[in-house]
N, CA, C and O atoms as a MOPAC input file, in Angstrom:
PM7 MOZYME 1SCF
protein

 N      0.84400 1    -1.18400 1     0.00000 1
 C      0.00000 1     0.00000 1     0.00000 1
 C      0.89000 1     1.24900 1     0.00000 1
 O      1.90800 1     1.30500 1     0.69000 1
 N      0.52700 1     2.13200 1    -0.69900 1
 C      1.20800 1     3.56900 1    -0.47500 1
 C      1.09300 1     4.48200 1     0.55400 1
 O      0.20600 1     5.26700 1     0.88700 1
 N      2.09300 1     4.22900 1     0.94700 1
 C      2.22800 1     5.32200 1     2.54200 1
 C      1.06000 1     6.76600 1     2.59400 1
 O      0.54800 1     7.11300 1     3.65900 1
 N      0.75400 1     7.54100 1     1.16500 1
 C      0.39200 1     8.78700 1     0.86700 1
 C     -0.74700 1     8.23700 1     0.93100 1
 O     -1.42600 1     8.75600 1     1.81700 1
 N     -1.23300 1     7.46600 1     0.41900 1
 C     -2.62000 1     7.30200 1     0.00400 1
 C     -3.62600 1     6.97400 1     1.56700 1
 O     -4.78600 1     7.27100 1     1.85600 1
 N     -2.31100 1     6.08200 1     2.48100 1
 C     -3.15800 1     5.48700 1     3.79500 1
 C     -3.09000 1     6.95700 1     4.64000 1
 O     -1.92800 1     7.23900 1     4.93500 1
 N     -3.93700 1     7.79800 1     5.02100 1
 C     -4.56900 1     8.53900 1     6.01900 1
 C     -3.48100 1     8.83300 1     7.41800 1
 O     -3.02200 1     9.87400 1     7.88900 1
 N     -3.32400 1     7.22500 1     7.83900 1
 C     -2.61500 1     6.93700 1     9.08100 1
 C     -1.09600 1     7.97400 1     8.60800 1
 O     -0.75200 1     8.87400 1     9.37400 1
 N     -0.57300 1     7.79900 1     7.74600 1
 C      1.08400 1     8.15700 1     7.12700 1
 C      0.79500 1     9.50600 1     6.73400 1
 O      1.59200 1    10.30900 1     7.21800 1
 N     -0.25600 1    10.09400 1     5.87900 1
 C     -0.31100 1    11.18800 1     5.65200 1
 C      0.11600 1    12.58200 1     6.28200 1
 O     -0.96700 1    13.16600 1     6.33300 1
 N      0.91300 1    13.30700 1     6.70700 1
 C      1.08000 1    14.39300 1     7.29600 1
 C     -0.47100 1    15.35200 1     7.15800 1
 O     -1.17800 1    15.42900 1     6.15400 1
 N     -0.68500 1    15.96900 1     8.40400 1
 C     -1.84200 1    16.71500 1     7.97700 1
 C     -1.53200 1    18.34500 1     8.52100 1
 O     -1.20400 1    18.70800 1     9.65000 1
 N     -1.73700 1    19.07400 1     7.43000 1
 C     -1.12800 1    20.22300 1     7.78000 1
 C     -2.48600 1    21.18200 1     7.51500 1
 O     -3.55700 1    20.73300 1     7.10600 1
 N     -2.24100 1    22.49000 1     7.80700 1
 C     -3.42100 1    23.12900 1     7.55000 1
 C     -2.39100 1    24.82200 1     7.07800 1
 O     -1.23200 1    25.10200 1     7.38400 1
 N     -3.07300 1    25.36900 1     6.53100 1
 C     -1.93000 1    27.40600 1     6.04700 1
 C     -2.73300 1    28.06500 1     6.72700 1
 O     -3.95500 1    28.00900 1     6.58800 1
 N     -1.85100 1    29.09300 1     7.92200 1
 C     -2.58500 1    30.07100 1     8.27500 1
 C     -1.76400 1    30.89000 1     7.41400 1
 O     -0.70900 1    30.53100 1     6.89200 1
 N     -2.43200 1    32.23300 1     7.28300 1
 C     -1.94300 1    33.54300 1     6.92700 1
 C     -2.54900 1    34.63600 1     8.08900 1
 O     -3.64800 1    34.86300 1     8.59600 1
 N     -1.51900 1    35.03700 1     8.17400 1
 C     -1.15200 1    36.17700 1     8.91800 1
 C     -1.19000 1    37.77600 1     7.80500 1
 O     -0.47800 1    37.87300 1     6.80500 1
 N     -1.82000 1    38.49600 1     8.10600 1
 C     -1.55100 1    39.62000 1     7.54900 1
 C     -1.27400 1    41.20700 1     8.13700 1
 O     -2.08500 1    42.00200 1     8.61200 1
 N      0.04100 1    41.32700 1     7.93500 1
 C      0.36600 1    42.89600 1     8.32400 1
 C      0.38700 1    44.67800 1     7.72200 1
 O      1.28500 1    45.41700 1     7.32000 1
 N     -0.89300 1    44.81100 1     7.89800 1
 C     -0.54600 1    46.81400 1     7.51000 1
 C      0.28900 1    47.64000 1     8.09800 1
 O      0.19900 1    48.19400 1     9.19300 1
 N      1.06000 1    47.68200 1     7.34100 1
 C      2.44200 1    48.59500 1     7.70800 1
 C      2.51500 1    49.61400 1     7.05300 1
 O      2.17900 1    49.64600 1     5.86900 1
 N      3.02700 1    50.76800 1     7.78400 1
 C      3.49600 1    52.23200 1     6.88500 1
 C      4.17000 1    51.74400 1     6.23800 1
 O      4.83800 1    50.73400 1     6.45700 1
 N      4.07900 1    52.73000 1     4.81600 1
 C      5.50400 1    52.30300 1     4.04200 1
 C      5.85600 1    53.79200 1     3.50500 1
 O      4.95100 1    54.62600 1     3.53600 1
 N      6.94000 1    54.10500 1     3.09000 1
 C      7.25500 1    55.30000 1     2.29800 1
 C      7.91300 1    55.11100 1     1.03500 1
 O      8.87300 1    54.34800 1     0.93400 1
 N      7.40000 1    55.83600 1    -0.04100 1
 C      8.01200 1    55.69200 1    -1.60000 1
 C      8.63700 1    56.86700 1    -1.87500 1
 O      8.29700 1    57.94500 1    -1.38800 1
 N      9.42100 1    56.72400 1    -2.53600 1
 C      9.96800 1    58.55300 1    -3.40400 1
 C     10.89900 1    57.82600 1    -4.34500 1
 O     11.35100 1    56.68200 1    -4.29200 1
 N     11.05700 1    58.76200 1    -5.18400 1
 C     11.40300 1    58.41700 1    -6.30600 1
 C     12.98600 1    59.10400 1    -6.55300 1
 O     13.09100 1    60.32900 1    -6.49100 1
 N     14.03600 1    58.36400 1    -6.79500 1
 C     15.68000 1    58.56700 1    -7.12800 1
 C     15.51800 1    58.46400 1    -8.51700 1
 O     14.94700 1    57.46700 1    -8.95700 1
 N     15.93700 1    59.35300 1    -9.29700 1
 C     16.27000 1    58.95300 1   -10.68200 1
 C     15.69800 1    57.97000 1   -10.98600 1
 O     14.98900 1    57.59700 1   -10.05100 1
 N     15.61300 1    57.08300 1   -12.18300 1
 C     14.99900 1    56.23100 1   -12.75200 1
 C     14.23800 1    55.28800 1   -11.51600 1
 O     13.20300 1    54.88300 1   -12.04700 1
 N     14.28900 1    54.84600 1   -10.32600 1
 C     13.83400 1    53.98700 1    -9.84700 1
 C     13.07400 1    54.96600 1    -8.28800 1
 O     13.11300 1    56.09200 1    -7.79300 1
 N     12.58400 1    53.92200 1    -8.10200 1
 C     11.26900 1    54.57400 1    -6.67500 1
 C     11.69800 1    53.49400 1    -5.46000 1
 O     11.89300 1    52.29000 1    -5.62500 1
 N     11.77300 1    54.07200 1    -4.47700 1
 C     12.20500 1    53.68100 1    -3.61600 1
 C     11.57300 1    53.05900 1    -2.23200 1
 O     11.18700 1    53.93600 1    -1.45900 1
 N     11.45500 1    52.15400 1    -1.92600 1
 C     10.27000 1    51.75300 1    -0.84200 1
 C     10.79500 1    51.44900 1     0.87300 1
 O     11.46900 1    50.43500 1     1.05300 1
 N     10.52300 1    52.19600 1     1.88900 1
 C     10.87100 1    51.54000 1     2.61400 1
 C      9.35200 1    51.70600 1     4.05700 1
 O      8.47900 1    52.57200 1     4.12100 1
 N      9.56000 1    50.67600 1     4.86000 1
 C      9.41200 1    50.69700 1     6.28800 1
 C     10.11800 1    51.37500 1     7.26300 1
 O     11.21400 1    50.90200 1     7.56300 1
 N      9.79200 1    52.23800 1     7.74800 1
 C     10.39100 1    53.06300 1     8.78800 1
 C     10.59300 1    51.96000 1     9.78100 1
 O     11.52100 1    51.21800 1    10.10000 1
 N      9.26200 1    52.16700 1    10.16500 1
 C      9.20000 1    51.43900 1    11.78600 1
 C      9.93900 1    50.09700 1    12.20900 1
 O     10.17500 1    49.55000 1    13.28600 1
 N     10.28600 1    49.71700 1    10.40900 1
 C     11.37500 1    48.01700 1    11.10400 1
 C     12.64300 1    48.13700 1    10.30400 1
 O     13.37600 1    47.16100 1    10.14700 1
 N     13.00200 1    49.70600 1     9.62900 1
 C     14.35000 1    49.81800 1     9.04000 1
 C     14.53200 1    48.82100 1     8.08700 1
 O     15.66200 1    48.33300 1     8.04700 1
 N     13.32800 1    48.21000 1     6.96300 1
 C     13.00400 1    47.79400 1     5.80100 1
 C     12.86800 1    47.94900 1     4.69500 1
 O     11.71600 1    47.97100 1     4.26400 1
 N     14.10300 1    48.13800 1     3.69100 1
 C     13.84500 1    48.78100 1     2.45600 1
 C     13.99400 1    47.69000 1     1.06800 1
 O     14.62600 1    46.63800 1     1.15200 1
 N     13.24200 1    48.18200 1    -0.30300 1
 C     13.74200 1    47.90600 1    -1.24000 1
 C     13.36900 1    49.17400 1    -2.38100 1
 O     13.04000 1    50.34700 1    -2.20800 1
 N     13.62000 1    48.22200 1    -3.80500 1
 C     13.62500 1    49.46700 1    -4.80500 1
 C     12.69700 1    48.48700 1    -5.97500 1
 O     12.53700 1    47.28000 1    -6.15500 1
 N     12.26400 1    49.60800 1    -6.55200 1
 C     11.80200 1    48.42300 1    -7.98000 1
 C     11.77900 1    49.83800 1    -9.48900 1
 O     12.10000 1    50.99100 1    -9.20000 1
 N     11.48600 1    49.57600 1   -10.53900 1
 C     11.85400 1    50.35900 1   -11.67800 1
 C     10.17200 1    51.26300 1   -11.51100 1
 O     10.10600 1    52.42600 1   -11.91000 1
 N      9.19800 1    50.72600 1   -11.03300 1
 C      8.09600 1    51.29800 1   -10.38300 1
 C      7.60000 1    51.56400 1    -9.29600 1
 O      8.03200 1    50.98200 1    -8.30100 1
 N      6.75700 1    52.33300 1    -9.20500 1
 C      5.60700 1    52.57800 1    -7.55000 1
 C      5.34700 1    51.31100 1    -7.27100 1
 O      5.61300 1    50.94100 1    -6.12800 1
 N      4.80100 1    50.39000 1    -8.17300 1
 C      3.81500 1    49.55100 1    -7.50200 1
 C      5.06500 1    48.38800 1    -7.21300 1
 O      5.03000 1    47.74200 1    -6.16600 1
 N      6.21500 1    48.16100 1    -8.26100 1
 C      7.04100 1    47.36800 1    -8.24900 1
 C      7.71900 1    47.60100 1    -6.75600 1
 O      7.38000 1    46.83600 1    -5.85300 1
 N      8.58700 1    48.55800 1    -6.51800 1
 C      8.43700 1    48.89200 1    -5.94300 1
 C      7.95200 1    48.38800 1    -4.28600 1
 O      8.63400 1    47.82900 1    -3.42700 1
 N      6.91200 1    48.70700 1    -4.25600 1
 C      5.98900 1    48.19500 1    -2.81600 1
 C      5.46500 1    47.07100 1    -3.10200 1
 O      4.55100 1    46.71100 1    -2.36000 1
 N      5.94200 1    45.96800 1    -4.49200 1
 C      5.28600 1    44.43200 1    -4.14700 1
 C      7.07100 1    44.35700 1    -3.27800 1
 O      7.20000 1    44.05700 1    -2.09100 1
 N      8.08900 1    44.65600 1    -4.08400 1
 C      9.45400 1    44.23600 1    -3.19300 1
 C      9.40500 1    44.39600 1    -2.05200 1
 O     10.12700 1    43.64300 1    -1.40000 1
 N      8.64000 1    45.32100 1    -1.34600 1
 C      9.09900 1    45.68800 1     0.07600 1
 C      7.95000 1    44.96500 1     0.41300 1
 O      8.39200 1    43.85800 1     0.72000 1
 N      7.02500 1    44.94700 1     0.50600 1
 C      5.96500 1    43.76900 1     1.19300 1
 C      6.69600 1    41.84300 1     0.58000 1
 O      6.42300 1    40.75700 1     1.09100 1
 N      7.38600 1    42.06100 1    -0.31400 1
 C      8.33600 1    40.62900 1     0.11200 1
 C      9.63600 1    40.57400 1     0.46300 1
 O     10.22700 1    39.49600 1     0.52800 1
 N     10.23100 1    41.77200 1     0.73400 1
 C     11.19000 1    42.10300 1     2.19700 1
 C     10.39800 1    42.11000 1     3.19000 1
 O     10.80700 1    41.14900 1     3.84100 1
 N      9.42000 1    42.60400 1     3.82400 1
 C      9.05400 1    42.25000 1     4.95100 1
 C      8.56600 1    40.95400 1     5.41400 1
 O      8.59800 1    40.39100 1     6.50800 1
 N      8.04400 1    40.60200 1     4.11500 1
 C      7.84400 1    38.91700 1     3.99200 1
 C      8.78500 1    37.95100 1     5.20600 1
 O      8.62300 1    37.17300 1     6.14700 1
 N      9.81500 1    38.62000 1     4.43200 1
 C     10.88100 1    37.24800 1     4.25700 1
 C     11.68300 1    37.69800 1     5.95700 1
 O     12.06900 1    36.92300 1     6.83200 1
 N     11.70400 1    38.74900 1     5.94100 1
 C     11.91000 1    39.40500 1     7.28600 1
 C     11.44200 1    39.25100 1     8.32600 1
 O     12.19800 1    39.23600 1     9.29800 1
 N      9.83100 1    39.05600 1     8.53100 1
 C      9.13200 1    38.48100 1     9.29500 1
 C      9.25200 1    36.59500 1     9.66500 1
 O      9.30400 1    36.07300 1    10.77800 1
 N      9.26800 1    35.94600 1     8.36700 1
 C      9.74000 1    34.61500 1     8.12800 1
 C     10.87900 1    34.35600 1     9.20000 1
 O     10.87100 1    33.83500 1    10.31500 1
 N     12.16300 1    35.10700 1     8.17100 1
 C     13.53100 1    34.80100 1     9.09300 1
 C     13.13100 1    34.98700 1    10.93600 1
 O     13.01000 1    34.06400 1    11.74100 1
 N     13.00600 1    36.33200 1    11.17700 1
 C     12.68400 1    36.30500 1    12.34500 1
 C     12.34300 1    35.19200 1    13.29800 1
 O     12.92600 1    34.88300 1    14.33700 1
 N     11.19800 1    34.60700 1    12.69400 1
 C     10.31700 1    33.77600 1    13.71200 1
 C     10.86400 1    32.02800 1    13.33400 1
 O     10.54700 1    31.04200 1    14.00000 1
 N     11.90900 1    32.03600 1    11.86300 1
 C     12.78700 1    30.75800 1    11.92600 1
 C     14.03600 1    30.98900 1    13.05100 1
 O     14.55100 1    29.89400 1    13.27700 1
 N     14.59200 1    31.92500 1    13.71700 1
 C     15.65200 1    32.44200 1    14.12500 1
 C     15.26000 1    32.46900 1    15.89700 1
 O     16.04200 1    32.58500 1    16.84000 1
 N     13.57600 1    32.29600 1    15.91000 1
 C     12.92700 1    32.50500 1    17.73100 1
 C     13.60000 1    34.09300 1    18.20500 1
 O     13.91000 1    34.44700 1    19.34200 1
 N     13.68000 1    34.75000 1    17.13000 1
 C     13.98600 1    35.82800 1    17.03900 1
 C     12.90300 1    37.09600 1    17.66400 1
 O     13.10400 1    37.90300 1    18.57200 1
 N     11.78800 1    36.91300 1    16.84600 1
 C     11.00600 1    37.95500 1    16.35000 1
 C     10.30500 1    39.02900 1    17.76400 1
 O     10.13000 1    40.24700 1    17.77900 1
 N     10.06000 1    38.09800 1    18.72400 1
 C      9.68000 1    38.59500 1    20.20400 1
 C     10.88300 1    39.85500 1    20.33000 1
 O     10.63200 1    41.04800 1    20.15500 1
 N     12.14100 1    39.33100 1    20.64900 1
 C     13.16200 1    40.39800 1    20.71500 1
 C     12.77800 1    41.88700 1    20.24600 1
 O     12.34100 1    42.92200 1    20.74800 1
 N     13.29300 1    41.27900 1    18.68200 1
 C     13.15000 1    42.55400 1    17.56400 1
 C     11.72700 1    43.36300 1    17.67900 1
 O     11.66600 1    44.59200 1    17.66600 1
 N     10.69300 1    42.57200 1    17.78300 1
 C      9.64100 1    43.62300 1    17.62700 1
 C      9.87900 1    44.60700 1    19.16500 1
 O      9.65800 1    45.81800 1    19.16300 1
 N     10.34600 1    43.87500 1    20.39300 1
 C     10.38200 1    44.25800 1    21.14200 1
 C     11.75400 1    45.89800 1    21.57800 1
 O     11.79400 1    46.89600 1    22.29700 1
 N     12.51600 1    45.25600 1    20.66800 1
 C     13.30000 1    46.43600 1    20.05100 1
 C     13.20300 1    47.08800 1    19.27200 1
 O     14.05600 1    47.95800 1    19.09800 1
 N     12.19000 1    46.96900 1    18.50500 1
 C     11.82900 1    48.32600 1    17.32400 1
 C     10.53800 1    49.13200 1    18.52200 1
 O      9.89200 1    49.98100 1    17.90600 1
 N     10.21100 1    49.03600 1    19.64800 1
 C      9.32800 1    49.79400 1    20.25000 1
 C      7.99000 1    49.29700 1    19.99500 1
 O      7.05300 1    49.93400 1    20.47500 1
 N      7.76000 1    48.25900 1    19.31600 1
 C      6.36200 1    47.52800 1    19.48500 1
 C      5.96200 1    46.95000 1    21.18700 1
 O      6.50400 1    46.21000 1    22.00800 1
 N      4.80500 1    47.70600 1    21.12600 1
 C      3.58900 1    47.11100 1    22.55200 1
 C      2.61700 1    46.49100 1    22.16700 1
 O      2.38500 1    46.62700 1    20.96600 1
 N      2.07300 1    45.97400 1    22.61700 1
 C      0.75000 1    45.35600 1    22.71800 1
 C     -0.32600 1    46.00400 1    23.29300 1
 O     -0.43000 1    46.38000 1    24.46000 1
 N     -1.31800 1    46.13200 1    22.16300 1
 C     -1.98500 1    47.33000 1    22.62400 1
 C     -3.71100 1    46.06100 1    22.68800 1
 O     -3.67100 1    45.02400 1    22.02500 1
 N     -4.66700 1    46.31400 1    23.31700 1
 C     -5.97800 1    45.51600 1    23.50600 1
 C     -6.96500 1    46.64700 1    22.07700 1
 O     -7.09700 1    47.82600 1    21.74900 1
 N     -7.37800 1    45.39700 1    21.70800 1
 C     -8.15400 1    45.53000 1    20.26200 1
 C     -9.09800 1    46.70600 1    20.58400 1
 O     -8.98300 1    47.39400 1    19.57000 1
 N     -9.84100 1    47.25300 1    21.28400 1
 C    -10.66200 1    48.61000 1    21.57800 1
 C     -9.65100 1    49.68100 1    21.75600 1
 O    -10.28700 1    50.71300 1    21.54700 1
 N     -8.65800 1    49.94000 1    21.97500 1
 C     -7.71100 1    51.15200 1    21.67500 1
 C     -7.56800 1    51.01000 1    20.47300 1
 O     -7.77000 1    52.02500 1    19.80600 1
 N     -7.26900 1    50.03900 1    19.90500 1
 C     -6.66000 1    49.56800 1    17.96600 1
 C     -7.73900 1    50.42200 1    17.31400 1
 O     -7.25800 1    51.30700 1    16.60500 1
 N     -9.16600 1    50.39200 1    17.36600 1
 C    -10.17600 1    50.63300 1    16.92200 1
 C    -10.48100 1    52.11400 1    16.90200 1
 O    -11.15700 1    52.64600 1    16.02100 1
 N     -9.91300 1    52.77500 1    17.98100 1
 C     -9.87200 1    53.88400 1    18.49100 1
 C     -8.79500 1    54.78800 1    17.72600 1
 O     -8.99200 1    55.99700 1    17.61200 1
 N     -7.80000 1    54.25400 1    17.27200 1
 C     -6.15500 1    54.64800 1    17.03300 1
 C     -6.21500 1    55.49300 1    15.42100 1
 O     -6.19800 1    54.81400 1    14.39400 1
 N     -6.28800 1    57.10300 1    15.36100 1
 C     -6.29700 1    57.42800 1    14.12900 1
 C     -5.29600 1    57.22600 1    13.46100 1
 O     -4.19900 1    57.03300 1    13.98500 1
 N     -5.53500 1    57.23700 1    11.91100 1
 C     -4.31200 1    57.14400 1    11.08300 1
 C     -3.81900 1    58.62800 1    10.94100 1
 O     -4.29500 1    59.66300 1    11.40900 1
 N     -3.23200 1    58.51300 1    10.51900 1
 C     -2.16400 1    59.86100 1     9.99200 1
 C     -2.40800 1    60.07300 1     8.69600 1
 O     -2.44300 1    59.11300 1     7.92600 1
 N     -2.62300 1    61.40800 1     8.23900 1
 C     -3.01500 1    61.55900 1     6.91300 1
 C     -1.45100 1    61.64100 1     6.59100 1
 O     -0.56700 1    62.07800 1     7.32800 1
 N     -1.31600 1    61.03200 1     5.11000 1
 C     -0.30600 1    61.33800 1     4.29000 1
 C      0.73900 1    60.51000 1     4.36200 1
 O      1.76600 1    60.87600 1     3.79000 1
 N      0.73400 1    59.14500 1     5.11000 1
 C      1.30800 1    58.10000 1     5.35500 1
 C      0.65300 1    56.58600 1     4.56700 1
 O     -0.22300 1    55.78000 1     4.88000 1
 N      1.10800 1    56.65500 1     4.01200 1
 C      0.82400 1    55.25100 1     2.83000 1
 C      1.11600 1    54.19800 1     3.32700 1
 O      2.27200 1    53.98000 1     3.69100 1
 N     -0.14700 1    53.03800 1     3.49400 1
 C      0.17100 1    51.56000 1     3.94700 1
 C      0.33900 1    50.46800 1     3.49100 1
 O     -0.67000 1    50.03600 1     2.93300 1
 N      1.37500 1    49.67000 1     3.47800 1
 C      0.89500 1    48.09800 1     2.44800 1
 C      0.85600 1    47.05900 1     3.61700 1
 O      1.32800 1    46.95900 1     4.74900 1
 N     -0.23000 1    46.07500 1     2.46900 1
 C     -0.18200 1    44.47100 1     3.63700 1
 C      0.55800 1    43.83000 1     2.92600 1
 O      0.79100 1    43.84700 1     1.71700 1
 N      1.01400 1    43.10200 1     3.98100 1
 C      2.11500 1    42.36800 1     4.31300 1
 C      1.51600 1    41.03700 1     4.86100 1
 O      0.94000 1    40.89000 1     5.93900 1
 N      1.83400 1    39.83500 1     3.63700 1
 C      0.85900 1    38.38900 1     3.70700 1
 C      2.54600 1    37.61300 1     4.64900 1
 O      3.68200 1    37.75200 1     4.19600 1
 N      2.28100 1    37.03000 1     5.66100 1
 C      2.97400 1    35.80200 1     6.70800 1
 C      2.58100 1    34.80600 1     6.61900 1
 O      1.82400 1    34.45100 1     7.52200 1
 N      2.82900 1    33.98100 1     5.67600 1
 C      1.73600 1    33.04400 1     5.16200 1
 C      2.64800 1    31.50300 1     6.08600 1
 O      3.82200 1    31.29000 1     5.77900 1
 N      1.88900 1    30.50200 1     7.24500 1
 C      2.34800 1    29.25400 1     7.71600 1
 C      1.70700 1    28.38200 1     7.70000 1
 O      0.48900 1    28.47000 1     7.85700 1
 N      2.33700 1    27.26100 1     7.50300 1
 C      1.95400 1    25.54100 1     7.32100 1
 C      1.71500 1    25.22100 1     9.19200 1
 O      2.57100 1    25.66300 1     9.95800 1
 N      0.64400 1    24.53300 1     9.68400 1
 C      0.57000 1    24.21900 1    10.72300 1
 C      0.55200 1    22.53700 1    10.40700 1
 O     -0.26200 1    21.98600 1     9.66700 1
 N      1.60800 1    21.89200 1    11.12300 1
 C      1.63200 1    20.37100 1    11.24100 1
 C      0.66300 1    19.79800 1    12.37900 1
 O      0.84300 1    19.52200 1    13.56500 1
 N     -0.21200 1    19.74800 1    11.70000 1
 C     -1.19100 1    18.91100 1    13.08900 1
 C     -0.52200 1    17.69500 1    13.64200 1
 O     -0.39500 1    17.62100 1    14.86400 1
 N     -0.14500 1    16.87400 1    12.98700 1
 C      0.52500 1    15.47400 1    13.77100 1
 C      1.67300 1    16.04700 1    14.80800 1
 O      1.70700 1    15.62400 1    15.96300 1
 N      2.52800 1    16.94600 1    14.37200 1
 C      3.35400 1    17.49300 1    15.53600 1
 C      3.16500 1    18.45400 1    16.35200 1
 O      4.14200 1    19.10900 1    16.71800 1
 N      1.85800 1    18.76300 1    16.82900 1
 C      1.77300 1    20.03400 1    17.48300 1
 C      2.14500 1    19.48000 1    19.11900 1
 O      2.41300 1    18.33600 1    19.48800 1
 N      2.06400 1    20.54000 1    19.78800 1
 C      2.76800 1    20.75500 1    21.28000 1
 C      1.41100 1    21.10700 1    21.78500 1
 O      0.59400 1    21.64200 1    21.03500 1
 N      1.19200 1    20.88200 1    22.78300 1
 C      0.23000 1    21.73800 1    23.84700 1
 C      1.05600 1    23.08000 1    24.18400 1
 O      2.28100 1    23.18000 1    24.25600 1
 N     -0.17000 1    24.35600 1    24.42600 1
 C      0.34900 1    25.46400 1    24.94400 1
 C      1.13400 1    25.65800 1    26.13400 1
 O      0.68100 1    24.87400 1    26.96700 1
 N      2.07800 1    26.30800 1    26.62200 1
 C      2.68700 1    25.83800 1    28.11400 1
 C      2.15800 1    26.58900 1    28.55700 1
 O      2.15500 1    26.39500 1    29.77200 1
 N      1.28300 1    28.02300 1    28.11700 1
 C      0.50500 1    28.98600 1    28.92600 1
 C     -0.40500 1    28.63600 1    30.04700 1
 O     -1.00600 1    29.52200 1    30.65500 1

């Protein structure tokens, strides 16, 4: 019998995605436009606006990724001045006119056969 086909052998995984709105800032250098994240010192470039801010939403991608492969990410956010704020202030929290945002997809595989109980 084929290991894939029997249920029992199958790995069972499930994708969360995570998604982040982040400031971003563009301006334009000579031929190319320039994209970065302030708030996590995140930049790239592309030959367009939009090019541009797909690169930097997959720098932050991959940034966010590394981080949390590294048991990193607690630290760093905790050193770029990120708090934890309760979802009724969030709701409350104006934007800033004149500050441009992109999302930012964190896309993970959850292994159900290997999960851990919470230690919380």
């Amino acid at each position: 019998m084929n290991q894939y086909k029997d249920t029992k052998y199958r790995m069972k995984t499930i994708t969360i995605h995570f998604s982040l709105h982040l400031p971003a800032k563009l301006r334009r250098k000579k031929k190319w436009f320039l994209a970065s994240c302030p708030i996590l010192d995140v930049h790239s470039q592309g030959e367009t606006e939009e090019q541009a801010k797909k690169n930097l939403a997959e720098a932050l991608t991959l940034f966010f990724i590394s981080c949390h492969e590294r048991g990193t990410l607690d630290a760093v956010l905790k050193e770029y001045g990120f708090t934890p704020i309760q979802p009724s202030v969030y709701e409350k929290t104006p934007t800033i006119s004149g500050i441009e945002y992109i999302d930012v997809p964190i896309p993970f595989y959850v292994n159900m056969n290997n999960r851990q109980r919470c230690h919380a």
